[in-house]
Backbone bond lengths (Angstrom), bond angles and torsions (degrees), N, CA, C in turn:
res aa  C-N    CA-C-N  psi(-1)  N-CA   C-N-CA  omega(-1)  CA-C   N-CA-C  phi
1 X - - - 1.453 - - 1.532 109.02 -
2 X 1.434 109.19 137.76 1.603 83.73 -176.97 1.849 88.93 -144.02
3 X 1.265 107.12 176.99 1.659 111.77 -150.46 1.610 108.64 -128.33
4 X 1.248 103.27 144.68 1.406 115.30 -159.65 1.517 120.91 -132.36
5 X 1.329 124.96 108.11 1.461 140.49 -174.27 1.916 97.17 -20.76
6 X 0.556 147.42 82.11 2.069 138.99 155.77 1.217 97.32 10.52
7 X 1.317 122.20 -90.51 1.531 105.97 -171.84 1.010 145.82 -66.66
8 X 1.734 103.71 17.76 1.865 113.41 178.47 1.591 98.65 -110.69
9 X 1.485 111.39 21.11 1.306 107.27 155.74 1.296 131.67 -172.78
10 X 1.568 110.29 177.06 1.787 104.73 -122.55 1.417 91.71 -73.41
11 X 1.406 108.29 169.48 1.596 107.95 -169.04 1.766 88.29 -97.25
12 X 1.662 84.54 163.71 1.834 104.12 174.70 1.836 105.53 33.59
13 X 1.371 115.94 51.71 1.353 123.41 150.23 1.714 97.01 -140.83
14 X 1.320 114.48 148.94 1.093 126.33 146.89 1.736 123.41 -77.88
15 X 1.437 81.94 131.16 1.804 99.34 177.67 1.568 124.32 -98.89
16 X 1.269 113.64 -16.40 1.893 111.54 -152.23 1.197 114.08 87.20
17 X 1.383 124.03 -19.31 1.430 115.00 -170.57 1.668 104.96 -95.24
18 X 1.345 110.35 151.42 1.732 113.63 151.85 1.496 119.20 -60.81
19 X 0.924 154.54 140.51 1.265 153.23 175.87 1.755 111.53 -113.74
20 X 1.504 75.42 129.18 1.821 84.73 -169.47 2.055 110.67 -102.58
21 X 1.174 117.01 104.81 1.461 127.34 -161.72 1.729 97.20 -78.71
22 X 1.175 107.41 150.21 1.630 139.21 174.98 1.815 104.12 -100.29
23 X 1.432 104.70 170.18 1.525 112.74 -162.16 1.410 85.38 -87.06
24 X 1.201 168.44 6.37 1.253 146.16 141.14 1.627 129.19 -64.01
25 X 1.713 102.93 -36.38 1.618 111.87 160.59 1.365 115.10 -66.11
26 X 1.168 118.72 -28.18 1.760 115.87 163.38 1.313 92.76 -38.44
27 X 1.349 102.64 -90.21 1.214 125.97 -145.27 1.611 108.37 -30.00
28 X 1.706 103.41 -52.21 1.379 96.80 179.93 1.897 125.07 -71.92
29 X 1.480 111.10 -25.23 1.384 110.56 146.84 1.669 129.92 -26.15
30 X 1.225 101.58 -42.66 1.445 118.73 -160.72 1.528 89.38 -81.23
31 X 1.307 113.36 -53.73 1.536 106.44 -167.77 1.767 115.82 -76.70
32 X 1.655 102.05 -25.15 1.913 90.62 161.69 1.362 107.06 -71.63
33 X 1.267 122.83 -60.74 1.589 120.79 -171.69 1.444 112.90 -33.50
34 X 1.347 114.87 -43.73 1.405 125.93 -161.91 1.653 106.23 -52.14
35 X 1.759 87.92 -51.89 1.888 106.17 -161.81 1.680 91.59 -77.62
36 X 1.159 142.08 -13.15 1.334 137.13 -171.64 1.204 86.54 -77.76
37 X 1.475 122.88 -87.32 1.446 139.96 -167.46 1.480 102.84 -24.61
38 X 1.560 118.32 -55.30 1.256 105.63 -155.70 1.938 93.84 -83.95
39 X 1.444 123.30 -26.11 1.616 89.83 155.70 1.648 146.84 -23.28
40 X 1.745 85.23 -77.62 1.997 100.98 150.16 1.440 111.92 6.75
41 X 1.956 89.55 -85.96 1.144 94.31 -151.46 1.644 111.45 -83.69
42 X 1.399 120.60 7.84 1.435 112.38 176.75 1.435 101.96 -82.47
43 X 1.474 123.92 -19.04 1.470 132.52 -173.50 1.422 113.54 -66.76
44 X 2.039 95.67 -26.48 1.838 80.63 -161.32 1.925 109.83 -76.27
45 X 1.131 130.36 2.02 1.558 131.06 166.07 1.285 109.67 -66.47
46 X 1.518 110.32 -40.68 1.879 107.35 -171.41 1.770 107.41 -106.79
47 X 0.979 114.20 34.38 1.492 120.97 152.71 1.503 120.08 -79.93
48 X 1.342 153.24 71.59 1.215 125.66 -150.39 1.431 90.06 -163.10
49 X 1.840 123.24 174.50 1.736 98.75 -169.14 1.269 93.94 -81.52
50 X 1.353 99.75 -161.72 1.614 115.22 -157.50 1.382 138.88 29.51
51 X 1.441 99.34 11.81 1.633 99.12 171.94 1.715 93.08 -96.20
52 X 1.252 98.76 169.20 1.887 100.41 -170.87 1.358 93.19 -116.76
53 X 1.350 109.38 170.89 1.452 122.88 176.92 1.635 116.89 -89.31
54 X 1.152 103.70 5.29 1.470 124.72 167.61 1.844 122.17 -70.42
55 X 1.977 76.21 -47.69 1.740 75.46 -168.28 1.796 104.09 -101.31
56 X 1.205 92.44 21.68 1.920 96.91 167.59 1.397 109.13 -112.38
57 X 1.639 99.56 -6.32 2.194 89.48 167.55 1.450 104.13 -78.13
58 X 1.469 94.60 -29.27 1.791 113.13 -161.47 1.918 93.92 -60.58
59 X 1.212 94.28 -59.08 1.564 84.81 -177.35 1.321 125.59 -84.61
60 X 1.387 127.67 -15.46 2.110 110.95 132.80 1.095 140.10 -43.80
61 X 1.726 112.86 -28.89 1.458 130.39 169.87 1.816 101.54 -64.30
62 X 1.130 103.90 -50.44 1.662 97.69 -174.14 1.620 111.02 -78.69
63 X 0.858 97.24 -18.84 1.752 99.84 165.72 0.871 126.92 -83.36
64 X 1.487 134.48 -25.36 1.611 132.64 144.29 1.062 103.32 -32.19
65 X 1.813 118.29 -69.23 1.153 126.57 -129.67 1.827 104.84 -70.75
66 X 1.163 102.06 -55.14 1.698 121.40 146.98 1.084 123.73 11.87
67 X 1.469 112.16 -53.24 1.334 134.42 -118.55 1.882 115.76 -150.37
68 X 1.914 93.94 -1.01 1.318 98.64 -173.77 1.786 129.39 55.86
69 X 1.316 107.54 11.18 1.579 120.48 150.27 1.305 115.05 -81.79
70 X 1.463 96.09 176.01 1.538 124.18 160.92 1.497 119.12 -134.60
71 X 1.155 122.85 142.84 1.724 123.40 179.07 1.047 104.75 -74.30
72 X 1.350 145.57 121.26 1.262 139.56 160.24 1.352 127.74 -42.12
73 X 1.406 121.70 -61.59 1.338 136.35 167.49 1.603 114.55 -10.45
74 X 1.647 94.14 -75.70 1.663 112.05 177.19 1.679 100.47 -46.77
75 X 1.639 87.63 127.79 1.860 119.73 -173.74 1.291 115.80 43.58
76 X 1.722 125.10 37.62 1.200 125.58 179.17 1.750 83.25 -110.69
77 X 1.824 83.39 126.58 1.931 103.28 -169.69 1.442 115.17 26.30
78 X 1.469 118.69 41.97 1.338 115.53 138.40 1.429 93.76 110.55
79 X 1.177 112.00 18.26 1.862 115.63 -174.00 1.417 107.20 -99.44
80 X 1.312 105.67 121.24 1.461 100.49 -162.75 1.543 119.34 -106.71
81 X 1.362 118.31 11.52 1.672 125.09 146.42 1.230 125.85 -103.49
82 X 1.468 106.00 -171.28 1.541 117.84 -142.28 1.486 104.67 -112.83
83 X 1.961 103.99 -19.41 1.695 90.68 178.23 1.707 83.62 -152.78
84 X 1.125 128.21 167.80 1.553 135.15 174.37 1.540 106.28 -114.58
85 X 1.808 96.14 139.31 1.499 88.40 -156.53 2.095 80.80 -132.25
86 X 1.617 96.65 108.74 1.465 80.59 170.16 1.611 119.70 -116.96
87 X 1.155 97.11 163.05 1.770 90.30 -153.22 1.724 93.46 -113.77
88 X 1.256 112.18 158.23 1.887 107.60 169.22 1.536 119.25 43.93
89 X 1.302 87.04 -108.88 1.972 100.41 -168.82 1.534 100.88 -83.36
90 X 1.515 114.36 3.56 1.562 89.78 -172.76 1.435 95.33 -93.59
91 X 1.456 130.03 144.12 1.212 136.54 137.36 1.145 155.65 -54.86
92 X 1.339 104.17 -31.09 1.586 121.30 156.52 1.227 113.88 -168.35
93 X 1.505 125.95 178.26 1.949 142.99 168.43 1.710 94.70 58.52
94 X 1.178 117.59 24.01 1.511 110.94 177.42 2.285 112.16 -62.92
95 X 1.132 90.09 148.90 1.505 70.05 -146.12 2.012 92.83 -110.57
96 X 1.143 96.00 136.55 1.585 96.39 -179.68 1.825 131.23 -55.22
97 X 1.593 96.18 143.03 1.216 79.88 -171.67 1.784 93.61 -153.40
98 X 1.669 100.56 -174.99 1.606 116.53 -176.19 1.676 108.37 -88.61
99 X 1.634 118.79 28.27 1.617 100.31 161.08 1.476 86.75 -120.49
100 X 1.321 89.28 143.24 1.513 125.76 163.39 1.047 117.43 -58.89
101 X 1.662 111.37 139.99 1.333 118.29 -163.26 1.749 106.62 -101.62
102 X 1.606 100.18 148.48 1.947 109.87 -165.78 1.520 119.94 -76.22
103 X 0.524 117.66 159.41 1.628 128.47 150.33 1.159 103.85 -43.81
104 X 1.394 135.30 137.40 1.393 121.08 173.18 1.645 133.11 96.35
105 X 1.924 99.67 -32.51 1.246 86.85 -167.82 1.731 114.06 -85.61
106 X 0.962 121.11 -146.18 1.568 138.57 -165.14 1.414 92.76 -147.87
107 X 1.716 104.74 126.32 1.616 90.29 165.42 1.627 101.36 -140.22
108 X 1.424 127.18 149.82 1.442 113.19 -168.19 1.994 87.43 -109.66
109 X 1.259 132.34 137.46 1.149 122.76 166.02 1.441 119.64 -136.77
110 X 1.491 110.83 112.79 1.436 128.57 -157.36 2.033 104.17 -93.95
111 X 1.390 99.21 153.75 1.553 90.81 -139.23 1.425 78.97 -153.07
112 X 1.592 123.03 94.60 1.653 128.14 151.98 1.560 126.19 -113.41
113 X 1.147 86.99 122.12 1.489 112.15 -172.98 1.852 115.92 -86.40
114 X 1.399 133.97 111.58 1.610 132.33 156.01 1.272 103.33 -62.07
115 X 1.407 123.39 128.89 1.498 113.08 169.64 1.490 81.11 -144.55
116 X 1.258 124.24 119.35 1.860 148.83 148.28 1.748 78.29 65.90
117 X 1.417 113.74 57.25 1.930 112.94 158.65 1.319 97.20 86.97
118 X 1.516 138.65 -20.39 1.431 124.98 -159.34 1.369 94.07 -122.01
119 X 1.967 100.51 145.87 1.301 119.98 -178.73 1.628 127.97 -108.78
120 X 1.005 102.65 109.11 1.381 124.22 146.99 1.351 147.67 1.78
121 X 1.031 144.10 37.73 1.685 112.05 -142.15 1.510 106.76 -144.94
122 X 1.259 107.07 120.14 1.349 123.95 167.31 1.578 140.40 -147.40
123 X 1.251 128.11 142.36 1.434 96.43 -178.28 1.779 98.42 -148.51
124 X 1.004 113.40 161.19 1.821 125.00 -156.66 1.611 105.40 -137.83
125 X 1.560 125.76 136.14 1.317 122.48 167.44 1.381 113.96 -67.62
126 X 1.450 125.40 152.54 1.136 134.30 157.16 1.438 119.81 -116.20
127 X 1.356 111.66 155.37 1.447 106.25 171.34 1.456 119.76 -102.84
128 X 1.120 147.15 178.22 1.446 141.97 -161.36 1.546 90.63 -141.97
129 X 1.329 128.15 99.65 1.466 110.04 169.84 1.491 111.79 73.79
130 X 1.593 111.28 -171.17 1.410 102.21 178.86 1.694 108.05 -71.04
131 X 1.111 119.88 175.98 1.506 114.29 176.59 1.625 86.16 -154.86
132 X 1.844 96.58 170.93 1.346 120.10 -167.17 2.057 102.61 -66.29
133 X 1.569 79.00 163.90 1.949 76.38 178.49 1.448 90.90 -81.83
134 X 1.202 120.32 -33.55 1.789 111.60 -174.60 1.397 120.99 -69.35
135 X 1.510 111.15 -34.51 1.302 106.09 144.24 1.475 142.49 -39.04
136 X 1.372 101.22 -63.32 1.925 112.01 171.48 1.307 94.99 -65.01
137 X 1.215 157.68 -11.27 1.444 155.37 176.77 1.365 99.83 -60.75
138 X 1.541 93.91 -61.19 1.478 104.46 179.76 1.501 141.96 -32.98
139 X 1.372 83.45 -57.91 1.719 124.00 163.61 1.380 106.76 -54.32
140 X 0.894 148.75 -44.88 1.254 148.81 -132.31 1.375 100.29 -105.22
141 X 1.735 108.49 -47.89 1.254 120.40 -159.63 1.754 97.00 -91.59
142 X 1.124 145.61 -48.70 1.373 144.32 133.47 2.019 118.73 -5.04
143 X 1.065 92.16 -47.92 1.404 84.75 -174.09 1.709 110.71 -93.37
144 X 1.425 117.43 -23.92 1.314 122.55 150.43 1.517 123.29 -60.85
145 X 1.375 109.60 -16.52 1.483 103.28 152.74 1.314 116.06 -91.12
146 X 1.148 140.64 -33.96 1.598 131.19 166.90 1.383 97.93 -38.06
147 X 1.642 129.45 -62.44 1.731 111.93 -171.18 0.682 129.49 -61.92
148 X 1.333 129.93 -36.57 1.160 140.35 -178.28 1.812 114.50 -50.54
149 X 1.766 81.58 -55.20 1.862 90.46 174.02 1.831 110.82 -60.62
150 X 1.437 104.70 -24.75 2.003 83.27 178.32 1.128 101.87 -72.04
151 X 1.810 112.87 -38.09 1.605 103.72 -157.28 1.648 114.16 -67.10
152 X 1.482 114.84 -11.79 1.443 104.41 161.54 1.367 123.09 -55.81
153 X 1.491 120.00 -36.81 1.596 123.01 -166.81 1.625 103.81 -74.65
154 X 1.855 57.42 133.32 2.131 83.25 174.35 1.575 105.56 167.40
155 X 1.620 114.40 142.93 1.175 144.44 157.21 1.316 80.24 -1.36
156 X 1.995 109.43 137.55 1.194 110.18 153.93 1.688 117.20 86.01
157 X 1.246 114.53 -64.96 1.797 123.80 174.63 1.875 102.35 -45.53
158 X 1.239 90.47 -171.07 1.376 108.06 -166.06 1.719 112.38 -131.90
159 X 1.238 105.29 147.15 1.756 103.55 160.12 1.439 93.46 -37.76
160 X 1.547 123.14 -72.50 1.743 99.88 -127.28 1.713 88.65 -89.63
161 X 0.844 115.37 36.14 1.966 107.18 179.96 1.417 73.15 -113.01
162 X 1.419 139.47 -9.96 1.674 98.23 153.34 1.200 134.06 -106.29
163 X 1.545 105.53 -21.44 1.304 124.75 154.99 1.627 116.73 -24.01
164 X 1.648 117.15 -47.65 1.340 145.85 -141.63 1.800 91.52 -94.19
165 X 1.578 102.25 -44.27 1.311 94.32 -157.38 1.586 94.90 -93.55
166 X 1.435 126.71 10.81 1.932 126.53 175.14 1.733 74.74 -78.70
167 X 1.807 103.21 -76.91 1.348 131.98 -141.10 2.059 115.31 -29.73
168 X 1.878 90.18 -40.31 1.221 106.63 -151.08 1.964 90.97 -91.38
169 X 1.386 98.88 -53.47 1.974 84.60 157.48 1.688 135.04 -53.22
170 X 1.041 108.22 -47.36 1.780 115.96 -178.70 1.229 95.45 -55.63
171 X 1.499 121.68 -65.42 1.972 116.73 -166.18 1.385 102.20 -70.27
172 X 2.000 129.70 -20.23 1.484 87.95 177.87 1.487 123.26 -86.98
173 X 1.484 99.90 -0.12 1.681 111.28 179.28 1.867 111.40 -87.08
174 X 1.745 96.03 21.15 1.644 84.53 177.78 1.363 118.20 98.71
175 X 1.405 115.75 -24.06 1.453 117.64 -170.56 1.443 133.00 -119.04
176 X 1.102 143.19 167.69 1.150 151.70 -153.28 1.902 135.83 -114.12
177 X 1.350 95.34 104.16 1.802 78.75 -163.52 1.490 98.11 -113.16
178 X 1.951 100.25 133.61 0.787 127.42 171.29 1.989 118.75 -42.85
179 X 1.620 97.67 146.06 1.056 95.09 -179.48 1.771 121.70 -122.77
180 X 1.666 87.51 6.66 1.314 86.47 -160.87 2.087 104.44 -100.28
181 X 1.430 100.61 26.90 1.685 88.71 -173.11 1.872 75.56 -154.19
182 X 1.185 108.98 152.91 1.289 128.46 167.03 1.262 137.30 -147.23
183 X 1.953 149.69 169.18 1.393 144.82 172.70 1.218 96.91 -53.16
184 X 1.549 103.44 177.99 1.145 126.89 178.31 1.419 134.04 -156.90
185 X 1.016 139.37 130.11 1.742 123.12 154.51 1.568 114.30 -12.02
186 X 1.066 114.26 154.22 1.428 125.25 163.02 1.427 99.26 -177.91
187 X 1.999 121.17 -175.86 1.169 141.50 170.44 1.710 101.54 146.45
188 X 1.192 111.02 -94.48 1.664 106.81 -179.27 1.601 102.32 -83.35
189 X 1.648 127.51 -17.96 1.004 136.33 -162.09 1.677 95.71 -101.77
190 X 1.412 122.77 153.25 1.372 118.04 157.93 1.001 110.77 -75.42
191 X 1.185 123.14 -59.12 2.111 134.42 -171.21 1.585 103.96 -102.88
192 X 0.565 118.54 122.11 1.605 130.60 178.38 1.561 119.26 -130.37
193 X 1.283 112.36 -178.14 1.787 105.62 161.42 1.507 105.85 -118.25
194 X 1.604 98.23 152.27 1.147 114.17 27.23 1.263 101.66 -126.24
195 X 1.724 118.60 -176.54 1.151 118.61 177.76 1.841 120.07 -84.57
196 X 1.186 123.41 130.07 1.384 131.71 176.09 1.291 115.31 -106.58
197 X 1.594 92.31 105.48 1.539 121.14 177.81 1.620 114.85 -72.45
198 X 1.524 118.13 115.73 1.473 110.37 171.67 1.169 137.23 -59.76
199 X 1.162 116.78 -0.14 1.316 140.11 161.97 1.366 127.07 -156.87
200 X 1.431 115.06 146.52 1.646 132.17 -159.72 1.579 99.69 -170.13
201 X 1.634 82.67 -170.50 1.448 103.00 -176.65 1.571 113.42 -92.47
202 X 0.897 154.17 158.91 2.139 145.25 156.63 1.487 80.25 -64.68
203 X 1.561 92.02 133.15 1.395 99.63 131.96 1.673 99.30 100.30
204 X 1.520 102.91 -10.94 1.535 116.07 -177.48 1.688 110.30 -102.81
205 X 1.463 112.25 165.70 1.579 95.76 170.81 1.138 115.88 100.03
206 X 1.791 128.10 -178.78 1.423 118.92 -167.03 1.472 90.31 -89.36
207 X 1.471 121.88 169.01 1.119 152.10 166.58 1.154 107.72 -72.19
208 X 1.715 135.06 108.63 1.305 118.01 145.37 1.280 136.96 -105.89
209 X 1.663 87.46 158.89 1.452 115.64 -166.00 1.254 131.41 -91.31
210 X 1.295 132.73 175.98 1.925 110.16 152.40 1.019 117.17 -83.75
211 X 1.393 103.35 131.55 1.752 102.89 154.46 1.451 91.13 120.28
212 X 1.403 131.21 -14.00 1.376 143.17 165.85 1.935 116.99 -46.97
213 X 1.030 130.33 121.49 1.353 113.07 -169.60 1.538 82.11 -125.24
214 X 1.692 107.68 158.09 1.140 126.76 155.27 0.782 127.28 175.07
215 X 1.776 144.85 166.87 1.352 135.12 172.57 1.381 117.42 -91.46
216 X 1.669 109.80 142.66 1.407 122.75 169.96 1.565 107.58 -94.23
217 X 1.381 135.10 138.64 1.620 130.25 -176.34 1.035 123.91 -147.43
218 X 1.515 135.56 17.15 1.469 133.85 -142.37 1.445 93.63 -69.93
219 X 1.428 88.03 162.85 1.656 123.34 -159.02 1.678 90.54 -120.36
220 X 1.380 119.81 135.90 1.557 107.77 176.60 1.564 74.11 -157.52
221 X 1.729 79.88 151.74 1.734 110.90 171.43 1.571 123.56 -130.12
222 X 0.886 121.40 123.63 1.398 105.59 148.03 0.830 157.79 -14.47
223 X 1.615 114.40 -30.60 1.408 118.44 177.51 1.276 101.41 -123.10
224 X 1.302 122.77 -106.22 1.824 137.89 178.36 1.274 102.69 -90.79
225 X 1.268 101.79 154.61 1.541 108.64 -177.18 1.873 108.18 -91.55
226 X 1.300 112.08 -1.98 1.347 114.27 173.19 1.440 113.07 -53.49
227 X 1.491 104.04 159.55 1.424 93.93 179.40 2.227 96.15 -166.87
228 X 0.753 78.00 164.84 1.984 76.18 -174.20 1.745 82.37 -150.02
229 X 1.814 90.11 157.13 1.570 113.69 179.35 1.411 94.57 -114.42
230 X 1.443 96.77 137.39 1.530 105.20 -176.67 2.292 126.22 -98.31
231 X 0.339 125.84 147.16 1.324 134.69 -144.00 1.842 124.90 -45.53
232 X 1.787 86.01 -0.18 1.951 110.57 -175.76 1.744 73.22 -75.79
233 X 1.284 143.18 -32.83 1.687 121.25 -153.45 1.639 96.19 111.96
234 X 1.453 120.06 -45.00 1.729 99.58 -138.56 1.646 83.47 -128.35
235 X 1.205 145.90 -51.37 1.252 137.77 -141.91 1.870 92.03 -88.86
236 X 1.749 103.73 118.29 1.238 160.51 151.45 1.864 115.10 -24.68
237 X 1.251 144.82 20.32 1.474 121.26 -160.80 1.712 117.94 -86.83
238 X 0.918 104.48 173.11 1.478 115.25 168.26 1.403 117.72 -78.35
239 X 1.319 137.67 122.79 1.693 158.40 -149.54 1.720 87.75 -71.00
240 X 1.090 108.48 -58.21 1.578 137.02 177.18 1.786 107.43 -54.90
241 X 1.109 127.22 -35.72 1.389 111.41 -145.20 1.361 142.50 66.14
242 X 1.340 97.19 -3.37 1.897 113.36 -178.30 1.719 91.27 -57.94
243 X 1.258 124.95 150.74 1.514 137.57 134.33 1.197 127.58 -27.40
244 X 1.365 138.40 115.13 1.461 148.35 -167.27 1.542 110.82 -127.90
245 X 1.389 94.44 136.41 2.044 96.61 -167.63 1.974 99.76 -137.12
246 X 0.751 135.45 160.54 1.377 159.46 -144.45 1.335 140.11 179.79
247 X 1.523 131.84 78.70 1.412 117.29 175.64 1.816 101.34 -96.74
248 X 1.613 98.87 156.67 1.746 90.35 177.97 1.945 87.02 -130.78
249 X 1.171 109.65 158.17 1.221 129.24 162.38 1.536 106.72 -131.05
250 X 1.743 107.15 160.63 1.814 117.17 -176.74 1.757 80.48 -122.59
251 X 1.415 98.85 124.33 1.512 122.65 174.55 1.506 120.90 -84.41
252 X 1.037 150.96 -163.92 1.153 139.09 116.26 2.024 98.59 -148.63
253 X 1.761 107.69 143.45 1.152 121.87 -161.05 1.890 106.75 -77.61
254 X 1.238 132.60 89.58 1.353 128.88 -170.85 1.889 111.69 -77.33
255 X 1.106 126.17 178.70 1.509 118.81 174.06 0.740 146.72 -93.05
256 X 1.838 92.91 13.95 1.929 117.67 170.27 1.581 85.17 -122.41
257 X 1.188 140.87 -53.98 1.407 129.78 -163.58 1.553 125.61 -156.30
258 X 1.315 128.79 -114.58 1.300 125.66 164.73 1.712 110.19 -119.88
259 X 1.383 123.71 149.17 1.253 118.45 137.54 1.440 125.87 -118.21
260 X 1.529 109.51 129.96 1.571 108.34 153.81 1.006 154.90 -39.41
261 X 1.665 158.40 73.98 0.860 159.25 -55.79 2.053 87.96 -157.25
262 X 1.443 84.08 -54.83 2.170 70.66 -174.36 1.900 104.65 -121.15
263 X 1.722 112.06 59.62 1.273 98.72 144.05 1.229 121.87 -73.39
264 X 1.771 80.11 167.44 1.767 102.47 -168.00 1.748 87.37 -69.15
265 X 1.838 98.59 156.13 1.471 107.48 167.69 1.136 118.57 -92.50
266 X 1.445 123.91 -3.72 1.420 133.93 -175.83 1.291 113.76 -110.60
267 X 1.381 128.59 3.63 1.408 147.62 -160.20 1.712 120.90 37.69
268 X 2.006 108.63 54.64 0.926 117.86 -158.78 1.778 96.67 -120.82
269 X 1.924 118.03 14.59 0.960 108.58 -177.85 1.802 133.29 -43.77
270 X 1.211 119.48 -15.89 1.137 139.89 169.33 1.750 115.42 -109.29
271 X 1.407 118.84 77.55 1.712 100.34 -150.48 1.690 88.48 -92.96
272 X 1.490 142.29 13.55 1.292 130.59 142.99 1.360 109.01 -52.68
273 X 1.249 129.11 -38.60 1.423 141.77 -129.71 2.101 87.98 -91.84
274 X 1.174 115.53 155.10 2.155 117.04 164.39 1.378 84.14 -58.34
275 X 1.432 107.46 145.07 1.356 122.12 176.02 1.663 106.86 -69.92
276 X 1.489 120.26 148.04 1.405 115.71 168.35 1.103 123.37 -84.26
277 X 1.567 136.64 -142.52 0.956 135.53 171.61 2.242 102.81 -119.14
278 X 1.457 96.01 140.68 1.368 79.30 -166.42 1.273 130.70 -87.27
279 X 1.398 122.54 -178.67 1.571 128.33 -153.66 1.518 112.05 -94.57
């Protein structure tokens, strides 16, 4: 894989190359991440049962709109909402709809924002009501692999030294990370390179750099990490039926370490989690 100045190439095409960003693509990082994040967190009041996963695309759609974005999702390869809302056993691309959501369930809802060409992207579990302790287990232990995976990034490290540091927490807490969906490149591009595997070896993998952006997202289950796509094309479940949980953050690689691109503004990045104090 080899890496390429940002502005020596063409925007919104893929090249093969990694693309290495300057302090002005921050900047605009900062301002999609920002408006994503603060979606999130306008969501976490209308998570609750009987609201549907219909009328929470509906109200990301108007919050783009609001807001001088666009959702990425909507008409990307034929996907025709604005945020993916997966509930329980689904793992990911779960796709919105008109049943109302339970008491009980788990729902992960991923949320990318275009703001002036640059992308966005994050997505956080919610809970619906009370939910199981094995559930919030879930949660808990999932989103301690998201840190873990930033706190690998830095000058020098590797894809799989973060891969290593999800892989080697999730299985010793019992659980299971998916292998069949992974991070990615992004910035003017939605999907980019490179790809970030939730698990690897230390010490294996591309080299990162500064100026490297991408998302970290692991997918962990409860049970097996198998998983099959079911016949809509896009919605993600577990082979097993075990419970599946997911937070993603968009990173970008700085020249002491990482920064986060879509924390919460209310310090509710985990909104299962007691609220913190904010950022």
């Amino acid at each position: 894989m080899t890496f390429i100045e940002s502005h020596l190439a063409p925007a919104g095409r893929k090249t093969g190359h990694i693309r290495l960003h300057g302090p002005e693509d921050f900047e605009a990082m900062r301002k999609a991440g920002r408006l994503t994040a603060q979606a999130l967190d306008m969501l976490i009041e209308h998570v609750r049962p009987g609201v549907t996963t219909q009328a929470l695309d509906d109200l990301v759609f108007d919050f783009a709109m609001a807001h001088d974005a666009y959702p990425a999702p909507l008409d990307y390869r034929g996907y025709r909402k604005s945020i993916c809302t997966s509930i329980n056993h689904v793992v990911c691309h779960g796709i919105p709809d008109d049943k109302p959501l339970r008491e009980g369930d788990v729902v992960n809802i991923d949320v990318t924002f275009i703001v002036d060409g640059w992308h966005g992207d994050a997505s956080r579990m919610f809970a619906v009501g009370e939910i199981s302790r094995r559930a919030e287990r879930l949660i808990e232990v999932t989103y301690e692999s998201l840190l873990r995976g930033i706190a690998a990034v830095r000058p020098g490290a590797t894809t799989g030294d973060i891969g290593a540091a999800i892989q080697s927490y999730a299985e010793g807490e019992r659980c299971s990370v998916v292998r069949d969906f992974c991070g990615h490149g992004l910035g003017q591009l939605f999907h980019d390179e490179p790809n970030i595997l939730h698990y690897g070896t230390p010490g294996k993998g591309v080299e990162l750099r500064p100026g490297m952006f991408f998302t970290i997202e692991p997918m962990v289950n409860l049970g097996r990490p198998q998983v099959k796509v079911l016949s809509d094309g896009w919605t993600a479940v577990t082979r097993d039926r075990s419970l599946s949980a997911q937070f993603e953050h968009s990173v970008g690689v700085t020249e002491t370490g990482v920064e986060i691109f879509t924390a919460s503004l209310i310090g509710r990045d985990n909104p299962v989690a007691a609220p913190q104090a904010a950022k």
